[in-house]
Every structure is written in structure tokens, then in C-alpha cells.
N, C-alpha and C positions, 0 to 999 in steps of 0.2 A: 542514517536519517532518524530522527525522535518524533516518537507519535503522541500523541497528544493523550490518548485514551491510556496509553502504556504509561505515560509520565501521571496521569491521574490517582491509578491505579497503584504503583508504585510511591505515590506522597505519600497515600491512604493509608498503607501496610507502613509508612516509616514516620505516621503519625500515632500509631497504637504502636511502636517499637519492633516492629519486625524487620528486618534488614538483611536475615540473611534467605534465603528467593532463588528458586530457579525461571530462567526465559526457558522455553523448550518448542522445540520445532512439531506440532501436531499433523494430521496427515495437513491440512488447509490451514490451521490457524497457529499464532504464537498462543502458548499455554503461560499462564503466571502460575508455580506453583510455590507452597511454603510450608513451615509447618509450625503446626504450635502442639504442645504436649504430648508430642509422638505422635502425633496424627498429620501426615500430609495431607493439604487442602488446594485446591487450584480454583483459580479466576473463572467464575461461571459461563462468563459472557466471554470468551475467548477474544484476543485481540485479533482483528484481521488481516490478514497478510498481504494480501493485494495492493491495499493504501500504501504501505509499508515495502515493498520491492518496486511499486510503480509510481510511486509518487515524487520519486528523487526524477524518475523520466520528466513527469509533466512539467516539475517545478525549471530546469531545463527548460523544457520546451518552450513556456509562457517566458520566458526568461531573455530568450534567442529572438522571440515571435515581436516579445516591445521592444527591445534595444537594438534588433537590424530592420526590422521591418513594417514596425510604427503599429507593432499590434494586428496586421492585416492577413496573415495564415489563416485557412481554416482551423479547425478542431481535426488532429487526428488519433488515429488509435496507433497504438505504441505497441509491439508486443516482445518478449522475449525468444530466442528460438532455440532449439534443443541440437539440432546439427551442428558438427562440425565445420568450421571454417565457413560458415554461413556468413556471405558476405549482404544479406539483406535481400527484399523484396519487394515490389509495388504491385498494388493490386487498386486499379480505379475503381470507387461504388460499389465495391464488397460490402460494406455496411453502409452504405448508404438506406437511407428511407427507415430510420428506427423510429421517430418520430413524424408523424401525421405533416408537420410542417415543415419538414425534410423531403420530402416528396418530390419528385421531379418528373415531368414525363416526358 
């Protein structure tokens, strides 16, 4: 999936000629790093990863949500899981109420 910040980023260094660039996996973020005159330098503002792993979910999601269901799903949260053979979970109102107007009593 192409993020938009990273495709920015990347014009930017291939408009002053730099083209050759590492992506790197930081603890939380992608890292741009490059170098010029022996000096490696890296993207200040790190690209963030979460857009970027979870964003192919939503697009998906909103995807499935207009063209079977006329747009009518709520908003849910998506997450990844780290166990084996994990075949999925529901949990009703776990994150409910993050918002004041989400509220239910």
C-alpha cells in the first residue's frame, strides 16, 4: 500500500537527485534514511506505520461496507493478532463511548 507522506518525501529527495534511500523498520515508525557526502541522514518526521499496516484493512472495509451493504455498518476497530492460529474475536462495547456522542446508557 503507497502512503502518501512517503510518496512526498521520496519526490522531494528525487527532485535534488537523490535516489539511492533506505526504508527501515524503526521500533514504531518507517525511517527514510540517505546520504549525501558520506554523511547518512534520515527523515525527521518519521513516516508512521499504523496508516500504513492498517489502512489496506479499512480501505477494505469501507469497500465491502458500500458495495454489499449500501454503506450501513457501523465504524469498527480492526486489529491485528499476534497468536497462532487465531481464528478471530468479538468483543460487543469494548470501545464503545470514546466520544461524548457515542455514549449510550
Amino acid at each position: 500500500m503507497r502512503n502518501a507522506c512517503l510518496d512526498a518525501a521520496l519526490a522531494e529527495l528525487d527532485a535534488v537527485g537523490i535516489r539511492d534511500y533506505q526504508l527501515v523498520r524503526g521500533g514504531k515508525h518507517l525511517q527514510l534514511r540517505w546520504t549525501v557526502a558520506g554523511h547518512t541522514l534520515r527523515m525527521r518526521n518519521s513516516v508512521a506505520i499504523t496508516p500504513i499496516e492498517y489502512g489496506g484493512l479499512q480501505e477494505a472495509y469501507d469497500h465491502f461496507n458500500k458495495e454489499l451493504f449500501s454503506g450501513e455498518l457501523p465504524d469498527v476497530f480492526i486489529t491485528y493478532q499476534r497468536k497462532a492460529r487465531s481464528l478471530g474475536y468479538f468483543s460487543a462495547d469494548r470501545f464503545n463511548g470514546r466520544l461524548e456522542s457515542d455514549r449510550t446508557v
